[in-house]
Each structure stands twice: as structure tokens, then as C-alpha cells.
C-alpha positions in Angstrom: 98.4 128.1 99.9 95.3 130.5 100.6 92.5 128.7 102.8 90.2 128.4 99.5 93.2 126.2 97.8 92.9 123.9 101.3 89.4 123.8 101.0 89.6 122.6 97.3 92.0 120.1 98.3 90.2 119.0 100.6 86.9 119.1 98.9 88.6 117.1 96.2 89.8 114.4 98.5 86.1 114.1 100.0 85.2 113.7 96.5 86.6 110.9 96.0 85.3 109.0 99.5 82.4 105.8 98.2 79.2 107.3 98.5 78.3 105.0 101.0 80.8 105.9 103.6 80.2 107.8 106.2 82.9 109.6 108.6 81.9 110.1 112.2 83.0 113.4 113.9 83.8 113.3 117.6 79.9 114.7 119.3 78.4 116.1 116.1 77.6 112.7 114.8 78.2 110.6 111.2 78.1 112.5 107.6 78.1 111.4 104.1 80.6 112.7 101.5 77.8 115.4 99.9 77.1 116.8 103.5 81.2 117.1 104.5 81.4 119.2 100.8 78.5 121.1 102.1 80.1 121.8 105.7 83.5 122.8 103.6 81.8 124.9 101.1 79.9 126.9 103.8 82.5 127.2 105.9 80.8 125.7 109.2 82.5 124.7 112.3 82.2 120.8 111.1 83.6 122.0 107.7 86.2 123.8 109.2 87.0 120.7 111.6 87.1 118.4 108.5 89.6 120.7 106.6 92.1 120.9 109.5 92.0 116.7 110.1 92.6 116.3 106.5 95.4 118.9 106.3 96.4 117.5 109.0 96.9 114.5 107.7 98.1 114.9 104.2 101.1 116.9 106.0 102.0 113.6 108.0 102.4 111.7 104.9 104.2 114.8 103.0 106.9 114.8 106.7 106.7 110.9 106.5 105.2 110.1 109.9 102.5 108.4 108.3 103.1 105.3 106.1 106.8 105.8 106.0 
């Protein structure tokens, strides 16, 4: 997978979030679902943060350790 493909799985995950949730990000604070798209799409250090949790994550569900 090329880092646009994660970014677009990612960005399709976040899509998906209630727009009234919002995620908080160790010391940079809470964001809604439009301004983690925006960090992803502009490639930001929050975006880029965002797209390693979530990869992150979906590969411990895909190896089992999560939810297994």
C-alpha cells in the first residue's frame, strides 16, 4: 500500500466517526471528524499522527491482538 492508499483508508474510517465526536490528541488538543480529514489531507504532523494510530490499529485487529 502507497501512503496515499493509508491516507484514504484512513480518511474513510474518519468519515464515518458521528459528527459530534471529537478525538483528543495527546498536547495538541480535541478535533472533530472535518478538521482530522483536513490534518490527513494536508499532510500535517496531527494528520500524520492520526494515520499512524489508525494504521496502527486496524493492523492489531488484522494480527488478532485486538478483539480476538
Amino acid at each position: 500500500m502507497t501512503s496515499e492508499d493509508l491516507k484514504e483508508l484512513v480518511i474513510a474510517r474518519l468519515s464515518v466517526m458521528p459528527p459530534n465526536r471529537k478525538i483528543a490528541i495527546g498536547g495538541y488538543g480535541e478535533f472533530t471528524k472535518e478538521e482530522l480529514i483536513h490534518e490527513v489531507n494536508n499532510d500535517t504532523e496531527i494528520g500524520k499522527k492520526i494515520v499512524e494510530i489508525e494504521i496502527s490499529f486496524i493492523r492489531a485487529v488484522a494480527q488478532g491482538k485486538i478483539y480476538g
